[in-house]
C-alpha positions in Angstrom: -8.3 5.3 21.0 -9.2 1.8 19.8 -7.8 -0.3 17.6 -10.9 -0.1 15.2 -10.4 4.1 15.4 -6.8 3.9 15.0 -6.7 1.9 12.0 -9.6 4.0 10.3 -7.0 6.8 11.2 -4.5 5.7 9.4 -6.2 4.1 6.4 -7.5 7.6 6.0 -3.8 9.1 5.5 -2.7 6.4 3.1 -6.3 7.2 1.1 -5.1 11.2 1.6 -1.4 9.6 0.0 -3.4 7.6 -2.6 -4.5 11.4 -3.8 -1.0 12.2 -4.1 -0.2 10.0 -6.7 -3.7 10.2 -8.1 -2.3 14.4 -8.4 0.9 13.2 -10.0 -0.8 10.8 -12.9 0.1 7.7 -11.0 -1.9 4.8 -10.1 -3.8 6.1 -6.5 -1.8 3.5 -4.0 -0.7 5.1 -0.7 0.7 3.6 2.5 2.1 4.8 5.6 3.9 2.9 8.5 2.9 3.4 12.0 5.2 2.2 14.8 3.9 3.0 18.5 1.1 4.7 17.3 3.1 7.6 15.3 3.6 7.6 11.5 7.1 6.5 11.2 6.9 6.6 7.1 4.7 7.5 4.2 4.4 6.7 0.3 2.2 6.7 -2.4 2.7 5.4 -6.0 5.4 6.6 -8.1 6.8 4.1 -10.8 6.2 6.3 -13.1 7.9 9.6 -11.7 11.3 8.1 -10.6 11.6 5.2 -13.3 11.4 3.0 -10.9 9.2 -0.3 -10.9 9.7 -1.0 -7.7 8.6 2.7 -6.3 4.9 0.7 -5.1 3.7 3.1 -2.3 4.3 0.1 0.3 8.1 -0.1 -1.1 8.2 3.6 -0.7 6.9 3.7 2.7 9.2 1.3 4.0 12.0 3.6 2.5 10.9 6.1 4.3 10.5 4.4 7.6 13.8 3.3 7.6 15.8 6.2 6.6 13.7 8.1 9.9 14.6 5.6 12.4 18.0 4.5 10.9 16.9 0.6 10.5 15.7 -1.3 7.5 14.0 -3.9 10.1 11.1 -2.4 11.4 9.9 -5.1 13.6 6.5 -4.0 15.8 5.2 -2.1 12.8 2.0 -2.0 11.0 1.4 -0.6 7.7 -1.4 0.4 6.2 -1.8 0.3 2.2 -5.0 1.2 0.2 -4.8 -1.7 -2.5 -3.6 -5.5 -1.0 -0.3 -5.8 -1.2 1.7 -7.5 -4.5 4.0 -10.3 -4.3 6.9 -7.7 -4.4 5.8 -5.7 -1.5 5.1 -8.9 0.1 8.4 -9.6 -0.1 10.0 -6.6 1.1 7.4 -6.6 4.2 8.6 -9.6 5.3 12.1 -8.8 5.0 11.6 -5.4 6.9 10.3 -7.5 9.3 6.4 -5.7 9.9 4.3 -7.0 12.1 0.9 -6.4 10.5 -0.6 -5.2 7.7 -4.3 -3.8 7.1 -5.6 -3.0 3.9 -8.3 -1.9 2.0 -9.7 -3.1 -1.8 -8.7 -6.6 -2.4 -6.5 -7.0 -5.4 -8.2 -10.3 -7.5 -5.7 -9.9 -10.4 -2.4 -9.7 -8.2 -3.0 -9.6 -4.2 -0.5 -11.2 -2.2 -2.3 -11.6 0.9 -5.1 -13.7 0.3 -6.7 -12.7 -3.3 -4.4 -14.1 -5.7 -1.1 -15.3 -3.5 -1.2 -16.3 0.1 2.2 -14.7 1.1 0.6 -13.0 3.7 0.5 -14.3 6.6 -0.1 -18.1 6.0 3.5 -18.7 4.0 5.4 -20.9 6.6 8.6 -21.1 4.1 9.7 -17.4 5.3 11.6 -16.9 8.7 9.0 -14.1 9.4 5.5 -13.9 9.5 3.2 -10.8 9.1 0.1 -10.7 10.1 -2.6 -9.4 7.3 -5.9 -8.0 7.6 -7.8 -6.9 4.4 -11.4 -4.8 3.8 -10.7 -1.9 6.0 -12.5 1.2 3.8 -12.9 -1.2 1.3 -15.6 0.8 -0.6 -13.6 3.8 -0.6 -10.5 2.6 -1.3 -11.8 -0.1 -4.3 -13.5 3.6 -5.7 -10.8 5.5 -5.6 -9.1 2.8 -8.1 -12.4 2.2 -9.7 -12.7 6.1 -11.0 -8.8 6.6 -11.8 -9.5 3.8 -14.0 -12.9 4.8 -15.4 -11.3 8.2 -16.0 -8.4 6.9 -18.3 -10.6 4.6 -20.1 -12.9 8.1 -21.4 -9.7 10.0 -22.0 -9.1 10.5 -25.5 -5.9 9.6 -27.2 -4.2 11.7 -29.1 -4.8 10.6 -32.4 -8.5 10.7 -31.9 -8.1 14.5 -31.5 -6.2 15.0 -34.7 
């Protein structure tokens, strides 16, 4: 399989995780980490479920990576996230040590790769440098977040229904 195949691959999954959080009432963010070619960990969005402001789905990925291999460096690995990364993630990819990222919608209010920041990769102030790729399933990763957003807009409060 190709690089080009692979990544669709995987950018597919973290779109099927993005629907996980989408099911849960969270923003529709989701990410997975692939080291070798093999999913070594997987998140989606869930600030809002654990309390936690820092539970991004690239955050909760890298988590989850390093509790399966026992390391919190993760040095050879790509991840693949649905939304460009914030300046938090940013920060914890480079101290986790990924090699690469690839994402999907660019993020012109907050991206940290390129859109808004340029922590990814061009930084030369951090001892590690990650290599970022953005626009992969743009369209259908932008729409996914597009529609969530739509779909909260129409909803009706509740003191328009009393």
């Amino acid at each position: 399989m190709n690089t080009d195949d692979q990544d669709s691959r995987f950018m597919q999954r973290a779109l099927e995780l993005a629907d996980m959080a989408e099911a849960e009432g969270e923003v529709p963010i989701g990410a997975v980490v692939v080291m070798d070619g093999e999913i070594i960990g997987e998140g989606w969005n869930r600030p809002i479920a654990s309390n936690d402001p820092t539970a991004h789905a690239e955050v909760m990925a890298l988590r989850d990576a390093g509790q399966r291999i026992g390391n919190y460096r993760l040095p050879g690995s790509t991840l693949y996230v649905t939304l460009e990364p914030c300046p938090m993630c940013a920060g914890a990819i480079v101290h986790s040590r990924v090699k690469r990222v690839v994402f999907g919608a660019f993020d012109p209010k907050g991206g940290a790769a390129g859109s808004v920041f340029d922590l990814l990769p061009s930084d030369n102030r951090f001892n590690h440098r990650t290599e970022a790729e953005g626009g992969l399933m743009e369209e259908a990763c932008g729409q996914k977040l597009r529609f969530f957003f739509q779909s909260r807009r129409k909803r009706p409060t509740d003191s328009e229904g009393s």
